[in-house]
C-alpha positions, 0 to 999 in steps of 0.5 A: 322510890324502890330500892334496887339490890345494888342500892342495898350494898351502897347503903350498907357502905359497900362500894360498887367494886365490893357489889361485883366481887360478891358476884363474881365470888357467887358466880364462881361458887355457881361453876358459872363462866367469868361473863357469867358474873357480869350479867348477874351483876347487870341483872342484880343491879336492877333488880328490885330488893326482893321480899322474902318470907321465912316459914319453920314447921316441924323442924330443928332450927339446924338449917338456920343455925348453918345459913346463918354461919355462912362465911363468903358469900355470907347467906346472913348478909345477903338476907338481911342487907340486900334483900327483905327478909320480911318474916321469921319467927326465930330470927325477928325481934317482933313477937305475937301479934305485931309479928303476924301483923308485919307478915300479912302486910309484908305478903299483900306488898309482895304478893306475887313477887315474893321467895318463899322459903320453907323449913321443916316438914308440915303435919297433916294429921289431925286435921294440921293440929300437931303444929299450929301457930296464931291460930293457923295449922302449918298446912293451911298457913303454907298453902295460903303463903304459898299462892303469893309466891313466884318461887318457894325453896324447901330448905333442908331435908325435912321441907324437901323430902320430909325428913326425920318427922316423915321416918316411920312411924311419922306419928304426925303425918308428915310430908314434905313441901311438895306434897302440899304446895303442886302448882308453884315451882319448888326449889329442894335444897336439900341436906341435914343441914344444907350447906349455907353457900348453897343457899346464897348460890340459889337465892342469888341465882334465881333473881339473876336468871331465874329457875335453876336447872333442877334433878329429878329429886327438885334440886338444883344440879350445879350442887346435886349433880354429883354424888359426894363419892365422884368428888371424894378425896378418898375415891382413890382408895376405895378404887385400889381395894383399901378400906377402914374396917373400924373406926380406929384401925390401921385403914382409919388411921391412914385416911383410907375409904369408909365404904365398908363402914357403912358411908353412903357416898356412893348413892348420895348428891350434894356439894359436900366434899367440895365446899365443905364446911365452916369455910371449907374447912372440912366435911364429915368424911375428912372428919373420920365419919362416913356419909349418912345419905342425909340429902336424899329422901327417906334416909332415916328410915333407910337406916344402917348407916354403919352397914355397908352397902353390899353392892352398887345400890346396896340396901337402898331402892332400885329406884336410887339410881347411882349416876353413871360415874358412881355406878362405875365407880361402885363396881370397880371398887367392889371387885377391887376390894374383892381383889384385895381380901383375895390377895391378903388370903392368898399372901397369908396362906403364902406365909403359913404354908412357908412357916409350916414347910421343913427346911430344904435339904442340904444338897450332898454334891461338891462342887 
């Protein structure tokens, strides 16, 4: 008898209640409304145990270093108890042949049905033979997986958009996941790493309502609709003009923005100063570090991360269109800077104009 995903939580000794507050915890992580939870859980509970093939290329295992350290919903728990994490050469206890064995039959079970999930960037150059494993180029292997697949999600940057393998001069030819696989639909969860709840928010997503209303970057909008700088903690001070201007001056002490540091909040989409990291314990903002743009395509070779962005778009293409409250936001905060510097010249020539002035005569009257 298949076995559904409610049949998983029950089998791993987790009660019904326990099934439905993973949905609703889920649900809530999606912004879903609260009816929201109970279809999914409806829907989950009559879903067949997915089978799921994990694919790593040219990549760093930093994806699945931080899916793996996810905490509520844990990413690692629902892969590995509730659905059928059928392949994956870093995680899987199998080696060689037996590995590639248990593949090719988990696939011919599964083939149609199957989530396909891709890490890293894949080699074209050299005909595929900079990254070759059992006798099969990472292009040949992923274009062949792909064809089973009902839905393929790119993890990371590198599988989304080619990331440090594609930076120049992309000795290997590297492309992202899209550049090889047209004709299946692609899900780019994106980041250097991605976070690890977003990964469990668009598994469970996609086995409840199906496709993710995705951006035109192919990412999944409830965690890329927004830039990092609409949701700052810090956008308050980049509004009022106030800035770090070294990473251990007064403004840096202070929590002050990290605009003029080089931080790419403003042009970068992702969930970070929400969810955070390490259970929300922080991001790399709040850790004193600007944001790196490490989301979206071609970051790396954007480069200057420590150059600030010297006006809405900056340095970065026209094509990197700031949503419509960044946009406002930059050139508010621009001008508000401007105003600032404006205002601390004006009060320093103030002060040196008083310091250098004679003292006023005594008025000679009686009174």
């Amino acid at each position: 008898m298949d076995e559904t995903i409610l049949d998983a939580f029950r089998k791993n000794g987790l009660s019904r209640r326990a099934f439905l507050k993973f949905c609703a915890a889920t649900a809530s992580l999606l912004a879903l409304p609260p009816a929201a939870a109970a279809a999914m859980a409806e829907k989950l509970a009559t879903t067949l145990r997915p089978t799921v093939i994990y694919l790593s290329y040219q990549e760093c295992t930093g994806c699945l270093e931080s899916m793996t350290r996810s905490f509520s919903p844990t990413i690692e728990h629902l892969m590995f108890n509730n659905i059928s994490l059928a392949f994956n050469d870093t995680l899987q206890a199998a080696a060689g042949e037996a590995a590639e064995a248990a593949r090719k039959e988990a696939m011919r079970k599964a083939w149609g049905k199957y989530i396909l999930i891709v890490d890293g960037a894949v080699p074209m150059g050299a005909g595929g033979a900079y990254c070759v494993a059992a006798g099969q180029s990472a292009v040949d292997d992923l274009r062949h997986a792909a064809q089973g697949a009902a839905a393929i999600i790119a993890v990371g940057t590198c599988a989304a958009f080619g990331g440090v393998p594609y930076a120049a001069p992309n000795p290997t030819g590297a492309v992202p996941v899209s550049e090889v696989v047209r004709d299946r639909p692609i899900i780019n969860v994106s980041g250097c790493p991605p976070i690890p709840e977003v990964m469990t928010g668009v598994v469970v997503y996609y086995l409840s309502f199906g496709m993710p209303a995705l951006d035109r970057q192919g990412r999944p909008l409830t965690f890329y609709g927004n830039t990092i700088h609409d949701r700052c903690y810090r956008r308050p001070f980049y509004d009022e003009g106030r800035f770090a201007h070294t990473f251990d001056d007064e403004g840096a002490r202070n929590g002050w923005c990290l605009y003029e540091l080089g931080c790419k909040g403003p042009v970068t989409y992702n969930a970070c100063a929400t969810l955070k990291w390490n259970q929300g314990t922080s991001f790399p903002i709040q850790s004193g570090h600007g944001c790196l743009g490490c989301s979206e395509p071609d970051f790396w070779d954007k480069g200057g991360f420590y150059r600030p962005l010297p006006a809405a778009t900056g340095h970065w293409p026209r094509g990197e269109v700031l949503g419509g409250a960044a946009l406002g936001g930059a050139v508010v905060g621009v001008g508000a800077a401007a105003l600032a510097r404006s205002r601390q010249q004006a009060a320093a020539a103030k002060s040196a104009k008083e310091v250098n002035s004679p003292p006023p005569k005594e008025d000679s009257h009686e009174h």
